[in-house]
PDB file of the backbone (N, CA, C, O) and the ligand in Angstrom, with CONECT records:
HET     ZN  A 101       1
ATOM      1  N   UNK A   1     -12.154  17.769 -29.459  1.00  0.00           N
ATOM      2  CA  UNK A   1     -11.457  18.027 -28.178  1.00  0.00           C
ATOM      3  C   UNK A   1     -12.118  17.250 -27.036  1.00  0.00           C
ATOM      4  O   UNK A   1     -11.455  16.472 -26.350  1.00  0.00           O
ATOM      5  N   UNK A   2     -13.611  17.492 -26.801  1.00  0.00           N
ATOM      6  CA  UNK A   2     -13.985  16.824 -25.757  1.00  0.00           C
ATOM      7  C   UNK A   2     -14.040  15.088 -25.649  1.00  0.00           C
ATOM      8  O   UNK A   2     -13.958  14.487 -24.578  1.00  0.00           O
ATOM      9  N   UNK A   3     -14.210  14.374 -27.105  1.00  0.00           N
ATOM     10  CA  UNK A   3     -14.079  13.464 -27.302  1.00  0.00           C
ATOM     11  C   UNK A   3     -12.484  12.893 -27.034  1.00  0.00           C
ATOM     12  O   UNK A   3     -12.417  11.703 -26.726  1.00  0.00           O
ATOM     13  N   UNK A   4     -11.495  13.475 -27.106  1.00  0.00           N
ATOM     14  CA  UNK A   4      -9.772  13.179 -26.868  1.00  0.00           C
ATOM     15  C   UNK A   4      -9.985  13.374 -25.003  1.00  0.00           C
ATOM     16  O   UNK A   4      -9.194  12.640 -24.412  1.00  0.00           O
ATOM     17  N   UNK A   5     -10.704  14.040 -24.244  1.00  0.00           N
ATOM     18  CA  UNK A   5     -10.144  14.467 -23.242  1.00  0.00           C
ATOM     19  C   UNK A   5     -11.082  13.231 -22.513  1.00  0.00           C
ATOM     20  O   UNK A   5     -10.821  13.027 -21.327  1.00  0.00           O
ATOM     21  N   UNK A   6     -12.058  12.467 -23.079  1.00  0.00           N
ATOM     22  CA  UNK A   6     -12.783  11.193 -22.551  1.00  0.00           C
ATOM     23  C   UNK A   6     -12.020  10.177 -22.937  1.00  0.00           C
ATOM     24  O   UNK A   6     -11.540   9.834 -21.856  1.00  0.00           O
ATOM     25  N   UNK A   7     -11.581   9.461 -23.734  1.00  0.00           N
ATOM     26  CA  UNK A   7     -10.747   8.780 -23.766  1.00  0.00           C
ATOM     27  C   UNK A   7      -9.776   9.001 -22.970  1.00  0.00           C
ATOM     28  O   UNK A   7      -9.700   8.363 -21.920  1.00  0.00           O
ATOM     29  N   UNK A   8      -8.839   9.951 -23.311  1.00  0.00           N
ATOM     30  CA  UNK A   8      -7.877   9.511 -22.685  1.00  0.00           C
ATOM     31  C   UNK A   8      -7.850   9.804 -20.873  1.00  0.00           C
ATOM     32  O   UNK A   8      -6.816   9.993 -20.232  1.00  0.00           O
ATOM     33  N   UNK A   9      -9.153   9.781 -20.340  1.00  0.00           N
ATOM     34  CA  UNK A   9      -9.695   9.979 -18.530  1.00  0.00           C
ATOM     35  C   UNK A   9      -9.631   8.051 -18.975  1.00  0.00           C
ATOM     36  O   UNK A   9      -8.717   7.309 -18.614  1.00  0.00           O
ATOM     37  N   UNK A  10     -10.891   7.599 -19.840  1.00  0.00           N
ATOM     38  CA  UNK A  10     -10.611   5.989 -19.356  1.00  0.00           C
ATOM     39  C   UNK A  10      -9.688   5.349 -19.488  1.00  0.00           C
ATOM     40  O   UNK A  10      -9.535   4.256 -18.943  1.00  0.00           O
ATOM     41  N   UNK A  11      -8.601   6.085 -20.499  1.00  0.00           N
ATOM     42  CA  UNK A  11      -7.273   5.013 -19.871  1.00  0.00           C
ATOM     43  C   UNK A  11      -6.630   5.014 -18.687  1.00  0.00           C
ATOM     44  O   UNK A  11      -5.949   4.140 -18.151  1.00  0.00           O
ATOM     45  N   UNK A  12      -6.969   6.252 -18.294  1.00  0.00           N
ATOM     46  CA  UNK A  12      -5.606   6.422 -16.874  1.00  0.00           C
ATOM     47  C   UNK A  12      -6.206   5.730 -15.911  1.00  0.00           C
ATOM     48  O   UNK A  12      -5.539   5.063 -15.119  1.00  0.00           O
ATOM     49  N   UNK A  13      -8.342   5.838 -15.816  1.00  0.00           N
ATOM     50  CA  UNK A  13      -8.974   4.448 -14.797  1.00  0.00           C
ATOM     51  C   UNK A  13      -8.466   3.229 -15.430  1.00  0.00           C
ATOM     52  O   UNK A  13      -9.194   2.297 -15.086  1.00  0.00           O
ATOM     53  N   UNK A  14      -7.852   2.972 -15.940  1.00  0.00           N
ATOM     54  CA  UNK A  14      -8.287   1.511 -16.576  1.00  0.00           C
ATOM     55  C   UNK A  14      -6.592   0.877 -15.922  1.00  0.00           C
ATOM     56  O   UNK A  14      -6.407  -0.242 -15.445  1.00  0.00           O
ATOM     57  N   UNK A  15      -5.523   1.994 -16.095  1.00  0.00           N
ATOM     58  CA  UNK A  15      -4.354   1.822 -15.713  1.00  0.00           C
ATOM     59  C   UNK A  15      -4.403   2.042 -14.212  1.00  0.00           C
ATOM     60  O   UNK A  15      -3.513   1.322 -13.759  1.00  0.00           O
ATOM     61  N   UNK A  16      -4.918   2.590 -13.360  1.00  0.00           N
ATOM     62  CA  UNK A  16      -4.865   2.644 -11.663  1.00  0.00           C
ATOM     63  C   UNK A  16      -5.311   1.517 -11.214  1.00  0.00           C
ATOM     64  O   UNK A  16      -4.798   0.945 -10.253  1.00  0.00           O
ATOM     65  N   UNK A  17      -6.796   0.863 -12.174  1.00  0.00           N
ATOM     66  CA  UNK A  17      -7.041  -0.336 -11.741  1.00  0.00           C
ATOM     67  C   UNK A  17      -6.288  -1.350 -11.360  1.00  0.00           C
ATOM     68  O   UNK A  17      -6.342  -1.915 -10.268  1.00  0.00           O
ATOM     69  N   UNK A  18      -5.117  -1.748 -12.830  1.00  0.00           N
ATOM     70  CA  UNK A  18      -4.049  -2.229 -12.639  1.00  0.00           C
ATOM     71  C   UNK A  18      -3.032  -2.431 -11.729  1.00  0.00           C
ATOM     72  O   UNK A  18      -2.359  -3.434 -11.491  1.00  0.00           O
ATOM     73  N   UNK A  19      -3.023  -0.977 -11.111  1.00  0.00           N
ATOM     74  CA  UNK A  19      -1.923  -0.536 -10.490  1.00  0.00           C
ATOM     75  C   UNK A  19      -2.301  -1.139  -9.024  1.00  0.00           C
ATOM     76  O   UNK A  19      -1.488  -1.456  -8.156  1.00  0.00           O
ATOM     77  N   UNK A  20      -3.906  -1.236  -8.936  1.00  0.00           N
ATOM     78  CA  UNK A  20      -4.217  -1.631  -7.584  1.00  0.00           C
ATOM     79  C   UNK A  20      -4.321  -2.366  -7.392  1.00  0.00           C
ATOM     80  O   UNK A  20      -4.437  -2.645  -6.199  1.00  0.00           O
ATOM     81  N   UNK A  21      -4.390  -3.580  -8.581  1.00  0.00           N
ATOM     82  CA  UNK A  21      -4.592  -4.993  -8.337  1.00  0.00           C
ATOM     83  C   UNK A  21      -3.754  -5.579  -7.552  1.00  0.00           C
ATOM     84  O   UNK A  21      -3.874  -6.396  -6.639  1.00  0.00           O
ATOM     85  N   UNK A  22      -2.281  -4.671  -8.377  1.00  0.00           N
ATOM     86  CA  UNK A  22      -0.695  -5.309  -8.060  1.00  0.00           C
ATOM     87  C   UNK A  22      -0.158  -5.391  -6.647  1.00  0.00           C
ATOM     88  O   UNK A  22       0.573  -6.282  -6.214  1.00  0.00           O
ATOM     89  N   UNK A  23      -0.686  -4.193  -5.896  1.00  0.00           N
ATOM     90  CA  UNK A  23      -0.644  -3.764  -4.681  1.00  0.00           C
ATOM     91  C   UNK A  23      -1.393  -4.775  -3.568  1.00  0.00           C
ATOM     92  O   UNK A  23      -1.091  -4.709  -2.377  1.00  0.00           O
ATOM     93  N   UNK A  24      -2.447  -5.760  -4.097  1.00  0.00           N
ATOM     94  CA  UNK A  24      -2.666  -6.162  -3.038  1.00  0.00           C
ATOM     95  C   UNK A  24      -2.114  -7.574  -2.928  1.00  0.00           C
ATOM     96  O   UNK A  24      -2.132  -8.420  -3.822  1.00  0.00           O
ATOM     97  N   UNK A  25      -1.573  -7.718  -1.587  1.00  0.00           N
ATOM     98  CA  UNK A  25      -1.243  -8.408  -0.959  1.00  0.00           C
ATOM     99  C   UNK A  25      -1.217  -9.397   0.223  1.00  0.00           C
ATOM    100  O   UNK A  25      -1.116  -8.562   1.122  1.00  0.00           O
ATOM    101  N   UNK A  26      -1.229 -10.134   0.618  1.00  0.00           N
ATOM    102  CA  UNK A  26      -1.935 -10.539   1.877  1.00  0.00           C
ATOM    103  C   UNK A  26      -0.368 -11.503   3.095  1.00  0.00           C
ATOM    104  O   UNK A  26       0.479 -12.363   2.854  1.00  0.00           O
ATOM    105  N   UNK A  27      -0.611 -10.986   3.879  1.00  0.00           N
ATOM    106  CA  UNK A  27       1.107 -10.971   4.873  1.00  0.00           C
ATOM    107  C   UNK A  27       0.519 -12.036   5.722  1.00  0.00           C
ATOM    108  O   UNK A  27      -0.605 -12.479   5.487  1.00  0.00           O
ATOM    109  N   UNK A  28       1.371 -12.522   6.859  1.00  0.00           N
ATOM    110  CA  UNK A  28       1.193 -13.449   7.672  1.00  0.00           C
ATOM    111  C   UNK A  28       0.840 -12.709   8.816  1.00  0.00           C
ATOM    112  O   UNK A  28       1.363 -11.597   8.740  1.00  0.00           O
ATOM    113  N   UNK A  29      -0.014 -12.889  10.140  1.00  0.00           N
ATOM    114  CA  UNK A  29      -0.418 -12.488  11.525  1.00  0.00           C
ATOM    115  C   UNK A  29       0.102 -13.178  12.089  1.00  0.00           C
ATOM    116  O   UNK A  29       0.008 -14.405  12.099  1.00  0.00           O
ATOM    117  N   UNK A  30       1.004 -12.236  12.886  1.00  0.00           N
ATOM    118  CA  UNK A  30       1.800 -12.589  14.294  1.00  0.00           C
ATOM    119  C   UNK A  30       0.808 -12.931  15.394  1.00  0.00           C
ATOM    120  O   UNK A  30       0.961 -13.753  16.297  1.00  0.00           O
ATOM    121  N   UNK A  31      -0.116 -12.236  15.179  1.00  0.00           N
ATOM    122  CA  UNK A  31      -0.878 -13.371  16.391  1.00  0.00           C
ATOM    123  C   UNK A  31      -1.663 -14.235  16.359  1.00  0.00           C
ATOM    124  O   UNK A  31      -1.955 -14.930  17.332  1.00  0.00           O
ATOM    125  N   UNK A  32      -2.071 -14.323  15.392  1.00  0.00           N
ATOM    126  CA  UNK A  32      -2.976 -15.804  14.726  1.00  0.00           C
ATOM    127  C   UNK A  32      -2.111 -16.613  13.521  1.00  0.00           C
ATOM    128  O   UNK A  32      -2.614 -17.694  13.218  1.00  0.00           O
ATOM    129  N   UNK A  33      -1.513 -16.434  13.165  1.00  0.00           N
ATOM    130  CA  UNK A  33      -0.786 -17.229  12.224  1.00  0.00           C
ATOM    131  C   UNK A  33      -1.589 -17.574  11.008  1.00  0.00           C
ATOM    132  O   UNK A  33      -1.398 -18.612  10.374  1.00  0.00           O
ATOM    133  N   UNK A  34      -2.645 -16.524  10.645  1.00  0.00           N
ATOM    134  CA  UNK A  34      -2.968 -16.783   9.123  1.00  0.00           C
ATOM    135  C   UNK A  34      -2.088 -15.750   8.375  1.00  0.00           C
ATOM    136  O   UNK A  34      -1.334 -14.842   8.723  1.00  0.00           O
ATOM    137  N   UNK A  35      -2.579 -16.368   6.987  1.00  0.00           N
ATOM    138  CA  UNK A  35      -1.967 -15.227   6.406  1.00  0.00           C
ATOM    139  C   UNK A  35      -3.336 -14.166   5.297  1.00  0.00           C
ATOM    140  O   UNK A  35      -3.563 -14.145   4.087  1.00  0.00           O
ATOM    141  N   UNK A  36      -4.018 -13.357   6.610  1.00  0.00           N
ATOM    142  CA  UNK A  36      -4.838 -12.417   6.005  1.00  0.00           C
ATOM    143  C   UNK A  36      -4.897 -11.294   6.342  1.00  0.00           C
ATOM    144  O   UNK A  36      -5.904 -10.639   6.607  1.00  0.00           O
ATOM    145  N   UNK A  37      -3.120 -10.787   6.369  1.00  0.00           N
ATOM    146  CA  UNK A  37      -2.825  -9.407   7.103  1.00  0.00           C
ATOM    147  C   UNK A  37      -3.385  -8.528   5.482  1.00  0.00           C
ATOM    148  O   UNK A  37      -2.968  -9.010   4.428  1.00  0.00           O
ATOM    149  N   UNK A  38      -4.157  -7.486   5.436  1.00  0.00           N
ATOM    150  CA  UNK A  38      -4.189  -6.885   4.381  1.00  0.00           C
ATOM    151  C   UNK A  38      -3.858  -4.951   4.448  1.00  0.00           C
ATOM    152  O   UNK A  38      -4.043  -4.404   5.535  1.00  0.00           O
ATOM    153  N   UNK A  39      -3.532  -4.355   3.612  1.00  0.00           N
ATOM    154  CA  UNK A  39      -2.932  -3.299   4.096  1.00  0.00           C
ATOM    155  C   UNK A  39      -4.781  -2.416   3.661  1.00  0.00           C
ATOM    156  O   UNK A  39      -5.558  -2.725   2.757  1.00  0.00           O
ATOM    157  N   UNK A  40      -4.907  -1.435   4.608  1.00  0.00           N
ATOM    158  CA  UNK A  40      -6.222  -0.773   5.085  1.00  0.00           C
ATOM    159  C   UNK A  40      -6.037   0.409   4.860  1.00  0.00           C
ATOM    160  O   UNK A  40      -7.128   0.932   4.630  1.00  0.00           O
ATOM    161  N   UNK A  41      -5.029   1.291   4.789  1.00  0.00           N
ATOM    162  CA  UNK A  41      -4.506   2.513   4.600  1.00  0.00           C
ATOM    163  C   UNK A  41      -2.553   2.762   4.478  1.00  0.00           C
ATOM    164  O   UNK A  41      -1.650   2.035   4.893  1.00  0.00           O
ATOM    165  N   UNK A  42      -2.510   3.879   3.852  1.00  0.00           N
ATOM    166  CA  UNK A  42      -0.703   4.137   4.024  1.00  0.00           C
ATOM    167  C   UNK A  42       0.148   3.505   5.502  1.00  0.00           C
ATOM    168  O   UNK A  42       0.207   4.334   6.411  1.00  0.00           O
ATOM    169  N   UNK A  43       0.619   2.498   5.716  1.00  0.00           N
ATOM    170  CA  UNK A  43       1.312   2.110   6.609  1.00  0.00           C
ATOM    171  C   UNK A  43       0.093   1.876   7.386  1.00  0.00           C
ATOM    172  O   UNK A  43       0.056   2.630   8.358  1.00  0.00           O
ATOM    173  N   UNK A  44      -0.731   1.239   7.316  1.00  0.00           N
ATOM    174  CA  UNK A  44      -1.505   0.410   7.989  1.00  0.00           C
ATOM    175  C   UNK A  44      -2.496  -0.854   7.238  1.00  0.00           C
ATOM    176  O   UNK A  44      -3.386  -0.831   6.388  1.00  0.00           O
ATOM    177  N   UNK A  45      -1.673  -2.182   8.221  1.00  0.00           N
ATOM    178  CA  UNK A  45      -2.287  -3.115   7.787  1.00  0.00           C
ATOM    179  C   UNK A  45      -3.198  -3.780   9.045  1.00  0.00           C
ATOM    180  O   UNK A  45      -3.106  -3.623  10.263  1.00  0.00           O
ATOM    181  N   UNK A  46      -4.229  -4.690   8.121  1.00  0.00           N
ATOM    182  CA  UNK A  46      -4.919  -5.173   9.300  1.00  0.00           C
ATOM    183  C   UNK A  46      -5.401  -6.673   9.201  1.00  0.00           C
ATOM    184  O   UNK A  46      -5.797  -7.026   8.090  1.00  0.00           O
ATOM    185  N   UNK A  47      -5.417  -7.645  10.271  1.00  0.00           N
ATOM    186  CA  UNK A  47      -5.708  -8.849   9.772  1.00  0.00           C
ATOM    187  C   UNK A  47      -7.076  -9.025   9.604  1.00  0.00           C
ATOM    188  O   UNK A  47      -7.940  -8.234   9.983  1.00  0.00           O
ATOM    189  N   UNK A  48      -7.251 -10.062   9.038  1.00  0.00           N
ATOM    190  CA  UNK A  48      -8.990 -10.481   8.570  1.00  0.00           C
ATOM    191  C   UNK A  48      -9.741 -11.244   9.719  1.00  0.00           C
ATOM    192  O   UNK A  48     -10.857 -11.145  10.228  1.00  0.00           O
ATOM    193  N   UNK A  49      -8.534 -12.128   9.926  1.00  0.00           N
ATOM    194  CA  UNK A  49      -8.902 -13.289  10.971  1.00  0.00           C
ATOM    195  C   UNK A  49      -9.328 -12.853  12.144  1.00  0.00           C
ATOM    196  O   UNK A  49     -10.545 -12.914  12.319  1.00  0.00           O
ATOM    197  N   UNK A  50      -8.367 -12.233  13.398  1.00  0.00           N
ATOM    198  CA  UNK A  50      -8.212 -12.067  14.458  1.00  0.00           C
ATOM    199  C   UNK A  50      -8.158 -10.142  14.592  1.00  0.00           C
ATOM    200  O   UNK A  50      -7.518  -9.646  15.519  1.00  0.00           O
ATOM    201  N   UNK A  51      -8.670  -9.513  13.880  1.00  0.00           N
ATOM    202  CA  UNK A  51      -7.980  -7.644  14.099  1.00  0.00           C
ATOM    203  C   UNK A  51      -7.317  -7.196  14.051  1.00  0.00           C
ATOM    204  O   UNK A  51      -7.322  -5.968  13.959  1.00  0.00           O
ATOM    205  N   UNK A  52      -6.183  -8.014  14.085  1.00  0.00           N
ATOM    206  CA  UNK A  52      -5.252  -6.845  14.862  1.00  0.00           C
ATOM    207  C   UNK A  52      -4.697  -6.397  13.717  1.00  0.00           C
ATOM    208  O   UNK A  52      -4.545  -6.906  12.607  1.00  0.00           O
ATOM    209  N   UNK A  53      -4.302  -4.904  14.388  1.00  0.00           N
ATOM    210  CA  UNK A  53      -4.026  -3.862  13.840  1.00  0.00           C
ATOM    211  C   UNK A  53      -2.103  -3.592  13.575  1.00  0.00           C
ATOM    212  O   UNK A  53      -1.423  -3.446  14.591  1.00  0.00           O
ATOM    213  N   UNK A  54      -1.530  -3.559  12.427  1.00  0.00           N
ATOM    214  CA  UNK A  54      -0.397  -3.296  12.452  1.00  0.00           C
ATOM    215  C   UNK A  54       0.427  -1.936  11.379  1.00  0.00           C
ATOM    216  O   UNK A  54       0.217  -1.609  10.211  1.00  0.00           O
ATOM    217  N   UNK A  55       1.312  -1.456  12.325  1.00  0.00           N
ATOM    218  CA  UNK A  55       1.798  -0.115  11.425  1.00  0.00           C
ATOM    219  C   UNK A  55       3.449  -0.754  10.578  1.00  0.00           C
ATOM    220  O   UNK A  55       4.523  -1.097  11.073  1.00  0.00           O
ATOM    221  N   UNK A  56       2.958  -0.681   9.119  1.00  0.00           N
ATOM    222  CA  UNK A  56       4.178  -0.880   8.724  1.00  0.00           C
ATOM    223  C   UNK A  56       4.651  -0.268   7.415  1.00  0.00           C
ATOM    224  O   UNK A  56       4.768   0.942   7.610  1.00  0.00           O
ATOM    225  N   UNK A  57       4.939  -0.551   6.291  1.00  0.00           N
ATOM    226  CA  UNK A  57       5.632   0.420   5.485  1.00  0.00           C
ATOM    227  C   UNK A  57       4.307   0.927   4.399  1.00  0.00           C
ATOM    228  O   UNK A  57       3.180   0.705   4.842  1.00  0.00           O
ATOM    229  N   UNK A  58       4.388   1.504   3.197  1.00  0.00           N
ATOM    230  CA  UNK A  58       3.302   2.269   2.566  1.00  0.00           C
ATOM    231  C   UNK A  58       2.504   1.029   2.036  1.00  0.00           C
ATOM    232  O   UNK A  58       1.303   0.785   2.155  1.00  0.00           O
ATOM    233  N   UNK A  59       3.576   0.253   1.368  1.00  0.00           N
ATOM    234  CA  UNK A  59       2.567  -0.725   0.706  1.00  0.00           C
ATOM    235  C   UNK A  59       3.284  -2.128   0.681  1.00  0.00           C
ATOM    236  O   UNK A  59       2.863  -2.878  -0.201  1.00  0.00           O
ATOM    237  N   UNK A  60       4.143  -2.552   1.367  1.00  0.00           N
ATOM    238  CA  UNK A  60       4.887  -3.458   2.006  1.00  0.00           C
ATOM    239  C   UNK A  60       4.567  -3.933   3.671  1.00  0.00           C
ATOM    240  O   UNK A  60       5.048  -3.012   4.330  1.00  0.00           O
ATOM    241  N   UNK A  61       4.056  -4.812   4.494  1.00  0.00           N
ATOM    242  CA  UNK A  61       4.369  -4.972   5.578  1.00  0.00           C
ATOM    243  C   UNK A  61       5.764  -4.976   6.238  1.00  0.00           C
ATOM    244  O   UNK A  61       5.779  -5.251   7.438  1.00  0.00           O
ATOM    245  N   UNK A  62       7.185  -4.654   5.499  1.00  0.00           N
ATOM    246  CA  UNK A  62       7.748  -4.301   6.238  1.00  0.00           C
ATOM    247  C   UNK A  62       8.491  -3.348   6.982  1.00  0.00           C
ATOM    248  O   UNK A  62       8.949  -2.349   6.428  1.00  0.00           O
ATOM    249  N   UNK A  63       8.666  -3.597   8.332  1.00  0.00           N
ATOM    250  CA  UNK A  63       8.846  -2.060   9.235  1.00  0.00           C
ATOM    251  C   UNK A  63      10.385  -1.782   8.958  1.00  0.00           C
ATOM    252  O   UNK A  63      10.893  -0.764   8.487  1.00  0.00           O
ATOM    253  N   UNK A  64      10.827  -2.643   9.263  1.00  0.00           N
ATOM    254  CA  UNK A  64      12.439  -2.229   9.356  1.00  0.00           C
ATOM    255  C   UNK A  64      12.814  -1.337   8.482  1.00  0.00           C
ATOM    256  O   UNK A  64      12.857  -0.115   8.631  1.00  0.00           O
ATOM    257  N   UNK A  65      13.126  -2.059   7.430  1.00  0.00           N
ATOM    258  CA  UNK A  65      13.764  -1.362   6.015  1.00  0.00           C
ATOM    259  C   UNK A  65      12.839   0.080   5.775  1.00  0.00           C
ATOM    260  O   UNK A  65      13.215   1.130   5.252  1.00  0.00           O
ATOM    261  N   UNK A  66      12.021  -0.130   6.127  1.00  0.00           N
ATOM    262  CA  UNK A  66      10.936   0.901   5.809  1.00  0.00           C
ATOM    263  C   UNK A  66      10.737   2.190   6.267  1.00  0.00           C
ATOM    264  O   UNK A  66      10.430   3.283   5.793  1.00  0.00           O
ATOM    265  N   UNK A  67      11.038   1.659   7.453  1.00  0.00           N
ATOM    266  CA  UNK A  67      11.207   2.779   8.620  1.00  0.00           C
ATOM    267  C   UNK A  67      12.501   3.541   8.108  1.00  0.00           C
ATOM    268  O   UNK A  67      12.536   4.767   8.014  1.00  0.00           O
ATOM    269  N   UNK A  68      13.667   2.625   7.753  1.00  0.00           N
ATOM    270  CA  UNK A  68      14.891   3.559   7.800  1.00  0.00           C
ATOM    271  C   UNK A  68      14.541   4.443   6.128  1.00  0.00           C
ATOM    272  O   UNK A  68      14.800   5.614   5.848  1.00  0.00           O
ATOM    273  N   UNK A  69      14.006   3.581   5.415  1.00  0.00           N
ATOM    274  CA  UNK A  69      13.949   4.540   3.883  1.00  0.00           C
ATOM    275  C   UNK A  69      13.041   5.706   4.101  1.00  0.00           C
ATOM    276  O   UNK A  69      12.985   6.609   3.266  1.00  0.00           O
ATOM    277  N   UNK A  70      12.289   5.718   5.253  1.00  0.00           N
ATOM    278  CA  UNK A  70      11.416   6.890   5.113  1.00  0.00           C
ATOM    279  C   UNK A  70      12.049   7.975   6.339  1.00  0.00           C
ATOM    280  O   UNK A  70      11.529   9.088   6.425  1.00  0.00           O
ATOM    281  N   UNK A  71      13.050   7.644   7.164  1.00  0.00           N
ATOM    282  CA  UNK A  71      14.020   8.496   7.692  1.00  0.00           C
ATOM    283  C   UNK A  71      14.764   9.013   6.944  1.00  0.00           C
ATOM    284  O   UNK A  71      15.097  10.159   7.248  1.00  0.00           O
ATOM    285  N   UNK A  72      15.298   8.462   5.758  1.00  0.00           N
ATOM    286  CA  UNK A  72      16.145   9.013   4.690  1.00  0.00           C
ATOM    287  C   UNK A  72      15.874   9.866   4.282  1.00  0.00           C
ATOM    288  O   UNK A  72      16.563  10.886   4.258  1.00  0.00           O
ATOM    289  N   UNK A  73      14.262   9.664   3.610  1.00  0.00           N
ATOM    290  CA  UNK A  73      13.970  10.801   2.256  1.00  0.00           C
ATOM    291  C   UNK A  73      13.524  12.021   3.360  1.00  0.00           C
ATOM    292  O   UNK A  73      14.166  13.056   3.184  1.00  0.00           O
ATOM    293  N   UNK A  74      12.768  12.060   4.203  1.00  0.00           N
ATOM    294  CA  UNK A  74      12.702  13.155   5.233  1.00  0.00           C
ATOM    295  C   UNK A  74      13.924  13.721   5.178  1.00  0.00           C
ATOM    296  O   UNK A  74      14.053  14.518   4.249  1.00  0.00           O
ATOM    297  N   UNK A  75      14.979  13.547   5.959  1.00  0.00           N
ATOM    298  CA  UNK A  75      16.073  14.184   6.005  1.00  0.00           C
ATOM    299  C   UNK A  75      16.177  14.495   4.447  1.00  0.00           C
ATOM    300  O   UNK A  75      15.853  15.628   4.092  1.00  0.00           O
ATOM    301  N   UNK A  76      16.592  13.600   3.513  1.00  0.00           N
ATOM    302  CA  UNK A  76      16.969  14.704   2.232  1.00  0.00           C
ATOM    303  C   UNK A  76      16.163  15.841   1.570  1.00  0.00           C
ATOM    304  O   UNK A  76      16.533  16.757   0.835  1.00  0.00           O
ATOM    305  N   UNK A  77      14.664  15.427   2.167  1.00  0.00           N
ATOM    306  CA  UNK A  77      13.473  16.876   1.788  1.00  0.00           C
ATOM    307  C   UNK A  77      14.023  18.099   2.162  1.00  0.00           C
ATOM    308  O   UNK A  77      14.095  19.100   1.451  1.00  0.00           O
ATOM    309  N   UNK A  78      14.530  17.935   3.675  1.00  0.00           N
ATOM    310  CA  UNK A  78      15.038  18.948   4.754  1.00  0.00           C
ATOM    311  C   UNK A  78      15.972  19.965   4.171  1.00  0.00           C
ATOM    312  O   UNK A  78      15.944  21.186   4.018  1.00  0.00           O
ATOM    313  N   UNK A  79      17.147  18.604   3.797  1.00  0.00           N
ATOM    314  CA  UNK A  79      18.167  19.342   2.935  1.00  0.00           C
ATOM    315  C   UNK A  79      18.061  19.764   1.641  1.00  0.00           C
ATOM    316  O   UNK A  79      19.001  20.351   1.104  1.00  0.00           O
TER     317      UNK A  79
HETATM  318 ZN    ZN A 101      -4.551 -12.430  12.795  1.00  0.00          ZN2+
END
């Protein structure tokens, strides 16, 4: 038993690793024009270059679309 319940803990690290690799990404800065916007937390990204700080979707820099999909699922939680 205890030997099944160690294994199968290092697969699920071994699969998040994965999962986090995929996630990172690096966006363009609107105010410096590199591209080393990196995301720092849930809807927050931040550049490398110059600071600045930007709020945008969970794991996407973008706001638009993002904004409206997360108005959606709120309202359907509601309901
Ligand atoms: Zn920048």
């Amino acid at each position: 038993m205890a030997n099944a319940s160690i294994r199968y803990g290092a697969r699920i690290r071994k699969r998040a690793a994965e999962i986090k690799k995929k996630k990172i990404a690096l966006y363009k800065c609107d105010s410096c024009g590199e591209i080393k916007i990196e995301r720092i937390g849930t809807g927050i990204w931040k550049c490398r270059h110059c600071d600045a700080i930007y709020a945008g979707g969970a794991y996407t820099l973008t706001t638009g679309a993002g904004e409206i999909a997360r108005r959606l699922v709120g309202g359907m939680k509601k309901g």
